[in-house]
C-alpha positions in Angstrom: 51.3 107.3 119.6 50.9 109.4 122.6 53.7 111.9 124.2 55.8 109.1 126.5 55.4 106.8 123.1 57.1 109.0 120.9 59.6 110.6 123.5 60.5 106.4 124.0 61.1 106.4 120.4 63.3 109.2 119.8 65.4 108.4 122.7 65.5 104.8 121.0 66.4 106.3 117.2 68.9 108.2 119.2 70.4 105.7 121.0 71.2 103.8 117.5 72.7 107.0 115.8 75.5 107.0 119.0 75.7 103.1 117.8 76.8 104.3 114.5 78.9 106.6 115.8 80.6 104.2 118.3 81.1 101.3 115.3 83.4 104.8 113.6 81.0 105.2 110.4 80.9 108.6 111.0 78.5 110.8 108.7 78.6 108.6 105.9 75.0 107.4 105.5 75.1 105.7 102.1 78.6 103.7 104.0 75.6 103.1 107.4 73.1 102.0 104.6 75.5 99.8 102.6 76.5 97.9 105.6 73.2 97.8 107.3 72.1 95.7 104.0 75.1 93.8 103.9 74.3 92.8 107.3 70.9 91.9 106.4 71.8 89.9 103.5 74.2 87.6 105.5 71.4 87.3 108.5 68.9 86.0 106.0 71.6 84.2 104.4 72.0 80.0 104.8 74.6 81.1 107.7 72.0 83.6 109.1 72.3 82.0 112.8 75.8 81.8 112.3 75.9 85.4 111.4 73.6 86.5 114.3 75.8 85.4 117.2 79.0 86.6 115.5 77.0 89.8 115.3 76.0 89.7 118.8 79.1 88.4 120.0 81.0 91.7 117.8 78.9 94.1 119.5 78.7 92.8 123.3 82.3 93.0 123.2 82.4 96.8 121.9 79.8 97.8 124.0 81.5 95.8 127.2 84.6 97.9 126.2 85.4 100.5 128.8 
């Protein structure tokens, strides 16, 4: 991975931390993890479409939120 690759990628891993930060998780990472998997569960779920657009729909809205 050369210099812009990696700068790319923190910015990116950064850009998800604020994410967390903006859902209101806070600092608890074992709460992030817990409903990171929950989340994954239900996408890979029967309802797993279903699930991805409520997802997407949740998170358009917050971030279209001013």
């Amino acid at each position: 991975m050369n210099e812009a690759e990696r700068k790319a990628d923190t910015r990116h891993k950064i850009e998800l931390g604020g994410l967390v930060l903006k859902a209101g998780f806070g600092d608890d990472k074992a709460l992030v993890l817990g409903a990171l998997l929950d989340a994954i569960n239900r996408l890979n779920s029967a309802d797993g479409l279903y699930e991805k657009q409520r997802f997407v729909s949740l998170g358009n809205a917050a971030l279209n939120k001013k």
